[in-house]
C-alpha positions as CSV (number, residue, x, y, z in Angstrom):
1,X,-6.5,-27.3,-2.7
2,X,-7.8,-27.6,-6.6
3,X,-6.4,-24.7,-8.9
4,X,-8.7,-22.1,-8.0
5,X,-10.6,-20.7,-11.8
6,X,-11.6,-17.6,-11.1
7,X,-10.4,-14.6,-11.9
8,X,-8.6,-11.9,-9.1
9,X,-7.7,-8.5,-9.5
10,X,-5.5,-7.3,-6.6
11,X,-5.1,-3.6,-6.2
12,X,-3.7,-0.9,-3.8
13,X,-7.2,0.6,-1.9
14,X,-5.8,4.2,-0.4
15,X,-9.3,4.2,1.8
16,X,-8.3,0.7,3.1
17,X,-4.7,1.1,3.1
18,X,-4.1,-2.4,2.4
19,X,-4.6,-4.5,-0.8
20,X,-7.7,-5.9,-2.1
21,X,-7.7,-9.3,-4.1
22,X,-11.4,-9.1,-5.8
23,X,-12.9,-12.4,-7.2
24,X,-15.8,-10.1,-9.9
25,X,-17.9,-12.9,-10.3
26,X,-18.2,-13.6,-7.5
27,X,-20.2,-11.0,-5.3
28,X,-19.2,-9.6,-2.3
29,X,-15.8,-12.2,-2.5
30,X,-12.3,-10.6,-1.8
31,X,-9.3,-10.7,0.3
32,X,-7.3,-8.4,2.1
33,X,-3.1,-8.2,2.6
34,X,0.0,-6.0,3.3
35,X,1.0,-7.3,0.2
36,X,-0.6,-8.2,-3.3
37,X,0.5,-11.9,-2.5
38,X,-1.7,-12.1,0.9
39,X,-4.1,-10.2,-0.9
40,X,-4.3,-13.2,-3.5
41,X,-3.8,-15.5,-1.2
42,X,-6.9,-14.3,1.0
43,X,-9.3,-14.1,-1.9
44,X,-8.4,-17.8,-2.6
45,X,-9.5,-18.5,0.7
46,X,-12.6,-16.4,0.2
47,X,-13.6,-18.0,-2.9
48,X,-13.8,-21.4,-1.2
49,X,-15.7,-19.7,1.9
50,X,-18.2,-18.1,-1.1
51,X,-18.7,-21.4,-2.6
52,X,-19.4,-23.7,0.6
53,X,-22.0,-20.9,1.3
54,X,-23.8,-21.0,-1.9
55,X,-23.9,-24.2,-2.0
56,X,-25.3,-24.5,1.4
57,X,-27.7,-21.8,0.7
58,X,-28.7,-22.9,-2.7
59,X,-27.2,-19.7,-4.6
60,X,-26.4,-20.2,-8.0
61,X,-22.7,-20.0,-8.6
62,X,-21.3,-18.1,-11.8
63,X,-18.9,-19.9,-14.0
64,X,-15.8,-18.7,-13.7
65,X,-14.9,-16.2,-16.7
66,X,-12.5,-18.0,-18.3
67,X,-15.1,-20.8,-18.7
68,X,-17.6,-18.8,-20.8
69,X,-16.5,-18.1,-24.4
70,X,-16.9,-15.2,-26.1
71,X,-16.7,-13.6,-29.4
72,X,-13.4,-14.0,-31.2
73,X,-10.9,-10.8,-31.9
74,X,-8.3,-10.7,-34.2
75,X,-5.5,-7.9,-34.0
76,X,-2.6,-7.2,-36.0
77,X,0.2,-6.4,-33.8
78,X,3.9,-5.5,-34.0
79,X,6.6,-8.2,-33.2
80,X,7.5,-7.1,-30.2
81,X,4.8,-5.9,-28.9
82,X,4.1,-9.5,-29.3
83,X,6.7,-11.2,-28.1
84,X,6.3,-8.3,-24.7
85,X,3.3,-10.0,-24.0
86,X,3.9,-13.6,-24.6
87,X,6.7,-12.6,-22.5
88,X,4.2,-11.1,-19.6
89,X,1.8,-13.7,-19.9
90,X,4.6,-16.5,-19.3
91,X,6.0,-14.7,-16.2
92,X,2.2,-14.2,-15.0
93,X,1.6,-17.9,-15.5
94,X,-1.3,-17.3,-17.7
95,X,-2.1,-18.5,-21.0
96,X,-1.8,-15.8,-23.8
97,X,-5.9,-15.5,-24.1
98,X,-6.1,-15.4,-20.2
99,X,-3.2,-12.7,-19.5
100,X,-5.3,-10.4,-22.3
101,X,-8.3,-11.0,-20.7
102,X,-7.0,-9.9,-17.3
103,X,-5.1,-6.9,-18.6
104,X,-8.2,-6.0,-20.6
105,X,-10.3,-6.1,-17.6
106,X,-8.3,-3.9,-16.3
C-alpha cells in the first residue's frame, strides 16, 4: 500500500467509547479502534474504500491538504520552543510545515 496523503485526526469519542481516526477531506471517511493506532490504521483502510467508491461513482476527489498551498506565515519564535517542535515533528514523522499544520488544525 502507497503512503497514504491525507491527513487524520484520531481522537477519544466519549459517545462512541472508542477512538475515531477522521480523514476531513474526505467526507463521511473515518476509522474506529481500542487504540489511536487501530484507529489510524482503520481510517487508512477507509480512505482507500472512499477512493475506489468515488472513483466508481464518478465523485470528485479533494486533494489531499498537504497538496494545496497556501498563504505563507512567518513567526518569530523562542529557541526552544523551536527546537520542542522540530523535536515533535521528528518523533511524529512529519515534516516541520506538516506537524504545524496538524497541530493547528487542531
Amino acid at each position: 500500500m502507497k503512503k497514504n496523503p491525507y491527513m487524520i485526526r484520531v481522537f477519544w469519542s466519549e459517545e462512541d467509547d472508542c477512538y475515531i481516526g477522521e480523514v476531513t477531506e474526505l467526507k463521511g471517511c473515518s476509522g474506529l479502534g481500542k487504540t489511536p493506532e487501530q484507529a489510524l490504521k482503520e481510517a487508512e483502510r477507509s480512505i482507500q474504500n472512499w477512493l475506489q467508491v468515488a472513483k466508481k461513482e464518478g465523485i470528485p476527489i479533494p486533494p489531499p491538504l498537504t497538496a494545496r498551498h497556501g498563504a505563507r506565515l512567518n513567526l518569530r519564535l523562542p529557541q526552544d520552543i523551536v527546537d520542542r517542535i522540530k523535536r515533535d515533528a521528528k518523533e511524529h514523522a512529519m515534516s516541520l510545515n506538516q506537524y504545524l499544520l496538524w497541530r493547528l488544525a487542531w
